[in-house]
N, C-alpha and C positions, 0 to 999 in steps of 0.2 A: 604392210599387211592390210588385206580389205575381208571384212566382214558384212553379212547380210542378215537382214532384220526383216519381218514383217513390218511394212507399216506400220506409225504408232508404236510399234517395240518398242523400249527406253525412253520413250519421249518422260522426262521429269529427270531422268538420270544425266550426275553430273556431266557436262561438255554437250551434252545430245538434246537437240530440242528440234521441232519439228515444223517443217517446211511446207510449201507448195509441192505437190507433185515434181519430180526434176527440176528441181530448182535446189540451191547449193544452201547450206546452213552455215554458220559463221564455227569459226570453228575456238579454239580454249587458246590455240597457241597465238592470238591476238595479243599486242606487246609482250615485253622480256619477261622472261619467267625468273622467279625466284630460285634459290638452289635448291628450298622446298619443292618446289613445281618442278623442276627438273627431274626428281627422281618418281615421278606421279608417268605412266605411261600417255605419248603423247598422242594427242586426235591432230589429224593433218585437214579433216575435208569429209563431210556428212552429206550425201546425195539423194535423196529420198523421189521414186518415182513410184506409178501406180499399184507396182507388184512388190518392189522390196526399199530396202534403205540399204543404201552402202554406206560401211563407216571405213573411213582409209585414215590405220591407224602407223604407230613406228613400228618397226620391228624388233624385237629384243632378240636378239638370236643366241644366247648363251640359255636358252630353255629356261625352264620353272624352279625356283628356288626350292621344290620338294625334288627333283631328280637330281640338281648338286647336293641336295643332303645324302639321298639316299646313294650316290655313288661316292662319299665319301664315308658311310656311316653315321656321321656325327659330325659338326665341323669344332674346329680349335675355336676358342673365348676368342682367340684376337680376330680371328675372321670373321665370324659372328659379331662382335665387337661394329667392328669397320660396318657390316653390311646391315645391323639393328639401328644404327643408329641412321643409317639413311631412312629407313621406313618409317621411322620414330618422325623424324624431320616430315615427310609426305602427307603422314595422316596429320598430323599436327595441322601442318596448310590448309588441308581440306575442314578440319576443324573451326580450323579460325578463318574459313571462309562458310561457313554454316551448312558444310556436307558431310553424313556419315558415309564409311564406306559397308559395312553391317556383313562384311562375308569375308576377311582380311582372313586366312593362309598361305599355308607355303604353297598351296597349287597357283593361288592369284600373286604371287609374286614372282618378278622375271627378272634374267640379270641380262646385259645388251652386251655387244661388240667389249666394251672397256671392264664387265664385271660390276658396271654399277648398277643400283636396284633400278625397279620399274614396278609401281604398284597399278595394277592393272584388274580389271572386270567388276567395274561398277554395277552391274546389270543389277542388282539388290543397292545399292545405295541411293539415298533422298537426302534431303534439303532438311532443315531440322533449324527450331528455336530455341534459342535460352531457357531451360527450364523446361522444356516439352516434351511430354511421356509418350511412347509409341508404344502400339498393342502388336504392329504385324510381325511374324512369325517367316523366321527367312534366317539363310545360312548354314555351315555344316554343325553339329551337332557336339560333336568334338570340341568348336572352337565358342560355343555358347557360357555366358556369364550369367552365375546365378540368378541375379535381377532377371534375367533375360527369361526364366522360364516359369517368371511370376506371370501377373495379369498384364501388367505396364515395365517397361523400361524406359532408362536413361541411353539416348543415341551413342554419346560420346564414351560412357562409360562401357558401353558394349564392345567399341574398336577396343577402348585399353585394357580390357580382359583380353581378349580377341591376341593382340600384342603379347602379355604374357606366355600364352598357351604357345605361340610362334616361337618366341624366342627359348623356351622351353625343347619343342622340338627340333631349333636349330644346333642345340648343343646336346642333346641326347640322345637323337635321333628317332623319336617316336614321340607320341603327345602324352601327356600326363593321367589321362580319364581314360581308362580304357575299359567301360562296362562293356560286357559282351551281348546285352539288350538296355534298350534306350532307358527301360526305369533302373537297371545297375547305375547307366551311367548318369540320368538326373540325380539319383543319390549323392555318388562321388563328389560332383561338381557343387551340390548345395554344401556335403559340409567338408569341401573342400582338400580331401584326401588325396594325395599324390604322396609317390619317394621323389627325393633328392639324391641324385646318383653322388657319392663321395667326390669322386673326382671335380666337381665344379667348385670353383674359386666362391670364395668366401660373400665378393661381388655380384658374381653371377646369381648366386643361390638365393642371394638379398634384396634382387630388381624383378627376379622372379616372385616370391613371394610376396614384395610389398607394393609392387607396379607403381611406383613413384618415378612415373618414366622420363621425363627430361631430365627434371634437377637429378638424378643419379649420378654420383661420380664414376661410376661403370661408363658411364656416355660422356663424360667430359673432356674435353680436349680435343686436338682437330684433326687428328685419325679418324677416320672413315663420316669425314664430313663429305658430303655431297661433290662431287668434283667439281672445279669451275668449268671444265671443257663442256658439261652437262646444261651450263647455263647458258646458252649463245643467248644471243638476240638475232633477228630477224635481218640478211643482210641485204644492205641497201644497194649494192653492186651484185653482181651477179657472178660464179664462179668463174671463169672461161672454158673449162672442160666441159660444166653441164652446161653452160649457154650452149657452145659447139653442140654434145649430144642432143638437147633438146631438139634444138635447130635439125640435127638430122630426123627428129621424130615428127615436123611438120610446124614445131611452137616456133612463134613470129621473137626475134629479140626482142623487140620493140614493147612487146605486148609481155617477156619475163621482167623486164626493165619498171616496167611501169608498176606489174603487181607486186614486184619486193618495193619498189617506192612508196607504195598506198597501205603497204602490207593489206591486199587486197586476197582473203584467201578461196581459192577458186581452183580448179583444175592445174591450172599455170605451177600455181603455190605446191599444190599436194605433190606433182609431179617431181620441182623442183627440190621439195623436202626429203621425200623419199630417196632422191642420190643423191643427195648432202649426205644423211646419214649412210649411204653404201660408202663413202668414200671413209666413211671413222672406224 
């Protein structure tokens, strides 16, 4: 997938920072990812020239985790289950490397070729410290945490509200707040008023409400732990089918050989990443 930017768009947001005119940006997928990182949507190759920036990113191609709700209705606790706890895991990373993602639903989450998550569309997320109150005002409305709609917030605590409200909507099928003008629904949201559809499990009802999200035993156990096939590393050999395809598109061997050796990421790389993942 490639995307285009004005210049300077995103620059500060996570993966994306900003270049020379045409000239190549290093890109996040440098060394092996964690299985956290794995389920984080991936940057392949950032190109920034006088008129736009290209981001060439993976492809998730099983669409938005709000179209598989909505063409399911609602999904079952155990598939919700398996696919919360991947997201749970991604922010977390992002977390404990000192980025929020500040706009986390079901429209910015993707699911790929295999069904696993992909947390995707930084464009509103920053860098953030230990203890450090932010004032800017950004994301949907719906997915806002009371703190959030004081003077100051907490970054991190904002995604695990944010988190709630998601998994909420991925077992009920609609969000919890649903003022039909924005001071109905800042009311709601500060004291907290929402139903609990009967039907959810005694678990479900309880990670919802109390957002104690890791340690929950609702997430415990290695059901819809991040897949390993998610985590590759960067291959120092080169496939033989997409060497050969490359080879038919003009790229020198010699020259795929070298930048999987240096993990050098560059045209070579984005190209060579991109049917990797056609081939899963």
């Amino acid at each position: 997938m490639v995307r285009s930017a004005r210049p300077g768009a995103g620059r500060g947001a996570p993966g994306v920072r900003g270049t020379e005119p045409a000239r190549e940006a290093a890109s996040p997928e440098s060394g092996p990812p964690s299985p956290e990182r794995a389920n984080i949507i991936k940057l392949f190759q950032v190109i920034e020239t006088v008129d736009n920036v290209y981001i060439i990113m993976e492809h998730a191609s099983r669409r938005q985790l709000l179209q598989h709700i909505r063409q399911a209705g609602r999904l079952p606790e155990d598939e919700a289950h398996g696919l919360f706890k991947q997201i749970v895991c991604a922010v977390k990373y992002c977390h404990d490397n000192g980025i929020i993602h500040r706009d986390l639903k079901a429209n910015n989450i993707l699911l790929d070729a295999q069904r696993d998550i992909r947390v995707s569309d930084f464009g509103l997320g920053t860098r953030f410290l230990t203890g450090q109150e932010l004032t800017e005002r950004c994301g949907a409305s719906g997915y806002q945490a009371p703190e959030f709609l004081g003077q100051k917030y907490d970054g991190p605590k904002k995604d695990v509200w944010s988190l709630g409200v998601l998994l909420y909507c991925m077992v009920t099928g609609t969000l919890p707040f649903k003022g039909g003008i924005l001071v109905q629904l800042r009311q709601q949201v500060l004291n907290k008023r929402y139903d609990l559809p009967p039907y959810l499990s005694t678990e479900g009802r309880n990670i919802i409400t109390q957002l104690h999200i890791m340690g929950h035993p609702w997430l415990q156990g290695d059901e819809g732990s991040p897949s390993p096939a998610a985590a590759e590393t960067l291959p120092k050999h080169p496939d033989p089918a997409i060497l050969a395809a490359m080879s038919n598109l003009g790229y020198r061997p010699h020259e795929i050989r070298e930048s999987l050796l240096n993990s050098t990421f560059n045209e070579v790389i984005a190209t060579y990443l991109t049917m990797l993942r056609q081939q899963t």
